[in-house]
N, C-alpha and C positions, 0 to 999 in steps of 0.2 A: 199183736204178733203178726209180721208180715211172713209172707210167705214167695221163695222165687216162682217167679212165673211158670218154670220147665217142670218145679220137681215137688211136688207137692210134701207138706209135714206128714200125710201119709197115706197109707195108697186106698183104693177101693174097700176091698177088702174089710180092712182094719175099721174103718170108718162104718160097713154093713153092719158089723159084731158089736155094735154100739160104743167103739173105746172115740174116746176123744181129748185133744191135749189139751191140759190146764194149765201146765207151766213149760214151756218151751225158750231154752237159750242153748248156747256153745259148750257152757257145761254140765249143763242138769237140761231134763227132760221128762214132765209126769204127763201121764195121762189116766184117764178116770172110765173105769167100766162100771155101770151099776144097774144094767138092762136082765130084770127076771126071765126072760124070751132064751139067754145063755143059759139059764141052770138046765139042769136034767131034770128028770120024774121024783127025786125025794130034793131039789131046791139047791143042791151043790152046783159051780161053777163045772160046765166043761169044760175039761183041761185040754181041746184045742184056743177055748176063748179066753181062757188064762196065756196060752203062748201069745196069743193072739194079738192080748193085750202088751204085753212085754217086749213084743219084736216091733208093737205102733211105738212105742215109749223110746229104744233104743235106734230105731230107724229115722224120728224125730230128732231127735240129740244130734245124729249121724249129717242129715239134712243140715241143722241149724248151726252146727260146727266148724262145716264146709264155707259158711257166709257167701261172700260173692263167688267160690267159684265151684258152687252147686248150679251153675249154669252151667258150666264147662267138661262138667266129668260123667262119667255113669256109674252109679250105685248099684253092686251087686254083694247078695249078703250071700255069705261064705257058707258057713256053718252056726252049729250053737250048740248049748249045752243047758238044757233045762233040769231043774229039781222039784220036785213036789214037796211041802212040808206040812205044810195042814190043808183042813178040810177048808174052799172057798165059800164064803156064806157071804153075798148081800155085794156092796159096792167094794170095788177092789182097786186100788192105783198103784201105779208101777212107775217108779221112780229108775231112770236110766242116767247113769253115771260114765265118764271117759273111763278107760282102765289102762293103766299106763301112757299117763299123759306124754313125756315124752315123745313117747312112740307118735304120738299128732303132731308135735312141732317136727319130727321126723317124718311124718305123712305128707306135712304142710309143705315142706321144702321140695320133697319129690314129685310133687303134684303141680309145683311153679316150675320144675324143671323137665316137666311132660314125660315124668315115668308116673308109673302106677304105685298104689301105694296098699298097706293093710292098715284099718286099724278097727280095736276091740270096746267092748262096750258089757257092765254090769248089769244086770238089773235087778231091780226087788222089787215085789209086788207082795202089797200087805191091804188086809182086813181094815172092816173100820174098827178093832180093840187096836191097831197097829200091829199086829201078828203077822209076819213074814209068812205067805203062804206058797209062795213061786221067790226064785232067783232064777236067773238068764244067764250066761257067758254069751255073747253076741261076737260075729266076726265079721268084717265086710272087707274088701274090696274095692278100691276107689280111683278108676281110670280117666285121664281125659279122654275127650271125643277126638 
């Protein structure tokens, strides 16, 4: 996995809260949290290090998507929409997906034409039984310099 020079797979932060990426390309992107230091006092995941983990997963995707010309732009993430659906127990990976692909080959083009562009991003983060325990809706923002 290379990474560009300017913009790293993912920021400080992400990388503190133990999440780190395992599978990183243009259209998928996982990264893997399995640090007991995130649970709380009875061993659950906090549900900042659950976002935590799902905005390193779709912020990577976001990065790796751009290819060459995540040198050229700035990445700023919009908004999001988080869901909780069970309880986090033990190592958790967040699998981050494009969300209307189109709308990238329509980011792509406005982005070689030096306008600014939006584009959106899924995520699922599951258990190790594979239990959906977090989904993301991700939105970013992606300007040239």
């Amino acid at each position: 996995m290379t990474e560009s020079p300017n913009i790293s797979l993912d920021d400080p932060y992400v990388r503190h809260a133990g999440t780190r990426p395992t599978d990183v390309g243009a259209e998928r992107a996982a990264v893997e949290q399995d640090g007991h230091e995130l649970d709380n006092h009875v061993g659950v995941r906090h549900a900042s290090a659950l976002y935590t983990g799902a905005y390193g997963a779709a912020r990577a995707l976001v990065v790796r998507a751009l290819g060459d010309r995540a040198d050229t732009v700035s990445i700023c993430h919009q908004r999001s929409e988080i869901t909780y659906s069970n309880i986090p127990v033990g190592p958790i990976v967040s699998g981050a997906r494009r969300r209307d692909p189109d709308r990238w080959d329509e980011a792509a083009a406005s982005l070689d034409a030096g306008r600014p562009a939006e584009v959106a991003t899924d995520v699922v983060s599951t258990n190790e039984q594979g239990r959906t325990v977090v989904t993301l809706e991700s939105h970013w923002r992606v300007e040239p310099r």
